[in-house]
C-alpha positions as CSV (number, residue, x, y, z in Angstrom):
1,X,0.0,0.0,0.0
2,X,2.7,2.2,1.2
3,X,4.7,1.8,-2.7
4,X,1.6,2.6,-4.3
5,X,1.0,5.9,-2.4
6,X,4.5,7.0,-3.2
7,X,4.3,6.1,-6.9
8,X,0.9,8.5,-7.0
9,X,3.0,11.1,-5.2
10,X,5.9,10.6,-7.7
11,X,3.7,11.4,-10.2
12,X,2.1,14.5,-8.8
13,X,5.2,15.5,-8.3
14,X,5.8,15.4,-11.4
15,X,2.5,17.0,-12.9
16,X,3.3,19.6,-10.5
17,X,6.9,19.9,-12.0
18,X,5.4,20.3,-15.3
19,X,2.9,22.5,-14.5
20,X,5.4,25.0,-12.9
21,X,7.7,24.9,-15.8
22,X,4.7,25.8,-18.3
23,X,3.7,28.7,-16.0
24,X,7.2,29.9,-16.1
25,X,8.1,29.3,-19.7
26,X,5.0,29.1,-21.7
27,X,4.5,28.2,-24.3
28,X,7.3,25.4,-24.1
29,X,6.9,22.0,-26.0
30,X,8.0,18.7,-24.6
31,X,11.4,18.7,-25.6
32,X,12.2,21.7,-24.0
33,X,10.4,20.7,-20.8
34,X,12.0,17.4,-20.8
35,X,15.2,19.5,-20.6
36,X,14.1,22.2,-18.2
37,X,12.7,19.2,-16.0
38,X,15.0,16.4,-16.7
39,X,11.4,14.2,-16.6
40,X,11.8,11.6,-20.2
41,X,10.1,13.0,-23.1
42,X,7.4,10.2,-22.7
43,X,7.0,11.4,-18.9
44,X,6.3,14.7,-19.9
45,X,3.9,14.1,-22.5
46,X,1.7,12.1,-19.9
47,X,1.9,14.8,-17.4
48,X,1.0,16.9,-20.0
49,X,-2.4,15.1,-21.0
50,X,-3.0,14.6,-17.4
51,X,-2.8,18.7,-16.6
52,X,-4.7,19.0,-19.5
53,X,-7.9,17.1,-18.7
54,X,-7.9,18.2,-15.5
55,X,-8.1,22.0,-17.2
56,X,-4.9,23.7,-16.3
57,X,-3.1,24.2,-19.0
58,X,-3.8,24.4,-22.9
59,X,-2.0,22.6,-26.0
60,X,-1.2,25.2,-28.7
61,X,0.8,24.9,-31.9
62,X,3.4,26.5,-30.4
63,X,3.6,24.6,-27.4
64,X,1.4,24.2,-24.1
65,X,-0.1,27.4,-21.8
66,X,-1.4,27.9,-18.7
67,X,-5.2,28.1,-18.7
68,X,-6.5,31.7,-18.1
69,X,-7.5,31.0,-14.7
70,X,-4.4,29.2,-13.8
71,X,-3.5,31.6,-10.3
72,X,-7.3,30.4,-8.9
73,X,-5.8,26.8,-9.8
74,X,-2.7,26.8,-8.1
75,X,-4.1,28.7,-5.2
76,X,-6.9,25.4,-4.7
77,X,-4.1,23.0,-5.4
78,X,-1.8,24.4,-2.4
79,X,-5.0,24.6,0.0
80,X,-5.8,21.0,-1.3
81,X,-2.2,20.2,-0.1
82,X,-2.2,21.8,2.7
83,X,-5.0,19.4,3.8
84,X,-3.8,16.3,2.7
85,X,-0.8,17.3,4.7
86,X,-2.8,18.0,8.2
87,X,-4.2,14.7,7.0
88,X,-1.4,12.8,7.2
89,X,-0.6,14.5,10.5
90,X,-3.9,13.0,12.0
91,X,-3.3,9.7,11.2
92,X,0.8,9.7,12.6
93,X,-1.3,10.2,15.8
94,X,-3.3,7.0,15.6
């Protein structure tokens, strides 16, 4: 149980790796994340499919972009961390 729950973290790790580097850098196409990220090409393009169904960033010609909205994003994302993490501290407890 425990490897599982670190290979989901590893990957939202990663998603939010990606994400920061589009923010940044946009637009930016997957070879030039995989070097900005040092996350494999094939990495990057499933973070990027993943970020884009869940609506935070855009594919363009020129590369992918931040959805318009992307600061209300983030700022759910680190309260919805923030949780998980208090979370975590409740259970240490039991």
């Amino acid at each position: 149980m425990i490897e599982r729950l670190e290979r989901q973290l590893g990957k939202e790790k990663r998603d939010l790796q990606i994400l920061d580097a589009v923010i940044r850098e946009h637009p930016i196409g997957i070879v030039k994340l995989a070097q900005e990220t040092d996350v494999p090409q094939h990495k990057v393009r499933y973070s990027l499919r993943m970020l884009e169904n869940d609506g935070l960033i855009e594919a363009t010609p020129q590369g992918a972009i931040p959805t318009d909205d992307i600061a209300s994003d983030v700022e759910t994302i680190n309260r919805g961390i923030d949780d998980l993490i208090a979370r975590l501290h409740e259970l240490e407890s039991l």
